[in-house]
C-alpha positions in Angstrom: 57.9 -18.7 78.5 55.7 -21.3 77.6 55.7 -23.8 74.3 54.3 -21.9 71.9 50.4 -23.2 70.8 47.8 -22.4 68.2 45.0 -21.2 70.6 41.3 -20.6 69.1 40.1 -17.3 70.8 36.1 -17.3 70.4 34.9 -13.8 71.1 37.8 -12.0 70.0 36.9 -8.8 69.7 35.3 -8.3 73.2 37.0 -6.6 76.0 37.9 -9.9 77.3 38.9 -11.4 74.0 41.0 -8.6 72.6 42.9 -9.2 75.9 43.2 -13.1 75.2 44.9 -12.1 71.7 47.0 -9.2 72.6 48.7 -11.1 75.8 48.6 -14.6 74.0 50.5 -13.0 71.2 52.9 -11.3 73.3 53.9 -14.9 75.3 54.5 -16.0 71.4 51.8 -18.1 70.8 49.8 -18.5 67.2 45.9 -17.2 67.7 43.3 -18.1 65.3 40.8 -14.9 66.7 37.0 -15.7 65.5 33.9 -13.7 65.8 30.8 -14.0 64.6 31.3 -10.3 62.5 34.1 -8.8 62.2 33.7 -5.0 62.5 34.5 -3.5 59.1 36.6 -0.9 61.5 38.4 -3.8 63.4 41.8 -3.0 63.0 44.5 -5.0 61.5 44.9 -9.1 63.1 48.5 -8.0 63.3 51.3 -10.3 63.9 51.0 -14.3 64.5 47.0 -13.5 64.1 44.5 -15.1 61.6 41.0 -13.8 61.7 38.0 -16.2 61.6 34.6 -15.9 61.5 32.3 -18.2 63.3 28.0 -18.0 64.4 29.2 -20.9 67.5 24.6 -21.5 67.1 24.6 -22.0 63.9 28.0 -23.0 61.8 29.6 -26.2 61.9 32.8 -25.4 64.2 34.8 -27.8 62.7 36.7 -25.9 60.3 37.3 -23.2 62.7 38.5 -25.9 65.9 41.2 -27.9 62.9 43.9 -28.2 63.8 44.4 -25.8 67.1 45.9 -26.8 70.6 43.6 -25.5 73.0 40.3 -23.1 72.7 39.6 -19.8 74.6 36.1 -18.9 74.7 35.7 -15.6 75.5 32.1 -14.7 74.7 29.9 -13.3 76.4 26.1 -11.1 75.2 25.2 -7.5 75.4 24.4 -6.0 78.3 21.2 -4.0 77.0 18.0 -5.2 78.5 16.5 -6.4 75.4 19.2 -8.9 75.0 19.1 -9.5 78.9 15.7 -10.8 78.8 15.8 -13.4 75.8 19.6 -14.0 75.5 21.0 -15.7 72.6 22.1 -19.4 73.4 25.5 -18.5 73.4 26.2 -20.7 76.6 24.1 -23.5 75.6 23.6 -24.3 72.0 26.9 -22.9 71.4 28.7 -25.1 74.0 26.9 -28.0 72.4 28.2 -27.5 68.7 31.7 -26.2 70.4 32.1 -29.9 72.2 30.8 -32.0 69.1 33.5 -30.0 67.0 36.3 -30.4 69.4 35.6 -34.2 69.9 35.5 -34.2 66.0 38.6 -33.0 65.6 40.7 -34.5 68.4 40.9 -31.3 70.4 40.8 -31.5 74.3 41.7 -28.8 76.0 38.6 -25.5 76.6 39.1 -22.9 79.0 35.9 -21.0 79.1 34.3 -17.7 81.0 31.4 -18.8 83.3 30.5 -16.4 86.7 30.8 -17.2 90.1 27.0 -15.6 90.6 25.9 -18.6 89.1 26.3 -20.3 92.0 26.1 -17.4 95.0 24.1 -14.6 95.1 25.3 -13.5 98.2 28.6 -11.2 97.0 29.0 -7.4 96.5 26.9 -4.6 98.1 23.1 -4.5 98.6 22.0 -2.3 95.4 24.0 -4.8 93.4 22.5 -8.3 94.3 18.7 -6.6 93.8 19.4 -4.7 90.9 22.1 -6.6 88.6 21.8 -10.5 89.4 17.5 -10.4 88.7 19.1 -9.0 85.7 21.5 -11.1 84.2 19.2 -14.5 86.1 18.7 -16.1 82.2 22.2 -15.3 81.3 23.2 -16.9 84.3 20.6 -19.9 83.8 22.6 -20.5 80.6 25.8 -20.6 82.5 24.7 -23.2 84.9 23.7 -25.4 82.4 27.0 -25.5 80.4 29.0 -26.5 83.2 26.6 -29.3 83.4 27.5 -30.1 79.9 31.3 -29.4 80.3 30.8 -32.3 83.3 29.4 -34.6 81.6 31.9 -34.1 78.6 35.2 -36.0 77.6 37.0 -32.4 77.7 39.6 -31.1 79.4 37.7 -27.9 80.4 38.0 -25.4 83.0 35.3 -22.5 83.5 36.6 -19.6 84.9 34.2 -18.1 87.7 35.2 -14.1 87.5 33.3 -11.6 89.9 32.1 -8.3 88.2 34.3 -7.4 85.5 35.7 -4.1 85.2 38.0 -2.5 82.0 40.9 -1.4 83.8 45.0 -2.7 82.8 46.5 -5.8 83.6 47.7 -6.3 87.2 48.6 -9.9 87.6 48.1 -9.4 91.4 44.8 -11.6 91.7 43.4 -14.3 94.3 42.0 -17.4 92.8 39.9 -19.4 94.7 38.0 -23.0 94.1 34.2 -21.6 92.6 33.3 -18.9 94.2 35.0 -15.3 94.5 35.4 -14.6 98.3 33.3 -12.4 100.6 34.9 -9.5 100.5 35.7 -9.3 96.7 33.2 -8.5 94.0 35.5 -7.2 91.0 37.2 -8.9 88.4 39.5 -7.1 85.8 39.1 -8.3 81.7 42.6 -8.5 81.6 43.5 -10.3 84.6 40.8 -12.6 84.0 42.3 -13.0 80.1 45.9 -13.4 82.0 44.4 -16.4 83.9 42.9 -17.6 81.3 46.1 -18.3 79.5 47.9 -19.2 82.4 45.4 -22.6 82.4 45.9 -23.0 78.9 49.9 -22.9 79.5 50.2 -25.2 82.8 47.6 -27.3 82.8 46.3 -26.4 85.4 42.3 -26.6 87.0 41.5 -29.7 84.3 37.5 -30.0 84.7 37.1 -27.5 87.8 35.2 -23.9 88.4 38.0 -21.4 89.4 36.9 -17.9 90.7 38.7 -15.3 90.2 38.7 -11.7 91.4 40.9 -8.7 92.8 40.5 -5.9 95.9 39.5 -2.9 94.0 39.2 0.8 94.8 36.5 1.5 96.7 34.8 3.8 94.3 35.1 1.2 91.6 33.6 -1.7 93.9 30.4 0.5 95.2 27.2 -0.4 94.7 26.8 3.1 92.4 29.4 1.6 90.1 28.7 -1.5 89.4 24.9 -0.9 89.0 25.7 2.2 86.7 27.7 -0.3 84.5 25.0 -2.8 84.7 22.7 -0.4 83.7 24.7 1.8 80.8 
């Protein structure tokens, strides 16, 4: 088991985040969980959590970055196509104000979610690199352009690289490559990719690189059907 840290999970109440928490707890670390709104029918932080709210465009993340070991950002926007076409600048404007507070307050170490399609177009089936990646191309934009700030930073960082993500249970059983998800791969799991997360967070490890990470998945949940269904529920 690791030495226990106070981690700042940003997007806690997303798929991936809820999985950040609920593991981060269990390895007996102290999470400060922070959303923008927290649902009035969020259930109860539980144990070793403190809830925190947080706009990462518009507050001033200082408060919210005092006094914790290492930050988590697990957000991501809405999948509808409204939000698709004129995404918030989660990635951008939000990474900005994130690294000003963290150098502020003598915090180093970020382990973000980025995508391996920001680099590669050229993974998954046919229906889902014309249908999905045109799709998420400003999302994806937004990406590219906070690793370029993450670079250019004085932070520890790593941004994780995760193939399509998928809500099924933990395995642990993942490959992790440098930046981009092999060939043959195209799904990633929240809670493997929330597992890695932590792991980097823990050991240290991939300090101011692009991991990708994804996992072989059935076949019916890696066709081009499924993921385009998802993309377009």
């Amino acid at each position: 088991m690791a030495d226990p840290k106070t981690i700042l999970v940003l997007g806690a109440h997303g798929v991936t985040g809820q999985e950040v928490v609920k593991q981060a707890v269990a390895r007996g670390h102290h999470v400060r969980a922070a959303e923008m709104k927290w649902p009035d029918d969020a259930p109860p932080a539980g144990h070793n959590v403190e809830r925190a709210t947080a706009n990462v465009i518009e507050d001033d993340l200082g408060p919210v970055v005092d006094g914790v070991d290492a930050v988590i950002s697990a957000l991501g926007v809405p999948g509808d196509p409204a939000t698709l076409l004129d995404p918030p600048p989660l990635y951008t404007t939000g990474t900005t104000k994130l690294i000003d507070a963290m150098n502020a307050r003598g915090v180093t170490r970020l382990v973000t979610i980025s995508a391996s399609f920001v680099v590669t177009h050229d993974r998954g089936p046919l229906l889902f690199r014309t249908t999905a990646i045109p799709a998420l191309t400003r999302v994806l934009h937004q990406m590219g352009e906070m690793e370029e700030m993450l670079r250019v930073s004085s932070l520890d960082w790593t941004a994780v690289r995760p193939g399509w993500l998928l809500p099924e249970p933990l395995t642990g059983d993942y490959v992790v490559v440098p930046d981009v998800i092999p060939e043959d791969l195209i799904r990633t799991r929240h809670a493997d990719l929330a597992h890695f997360m932590l792991h980097c967070v823990e050991s240290g490890e991939w300090i101011r690189q692009t991991p990708a990470i994804a996992r072989q998945e059935a076949e019916d949940l890696s066709s081009s059907f499924e993921v385009v269904r998802e993309m377009l529920a």
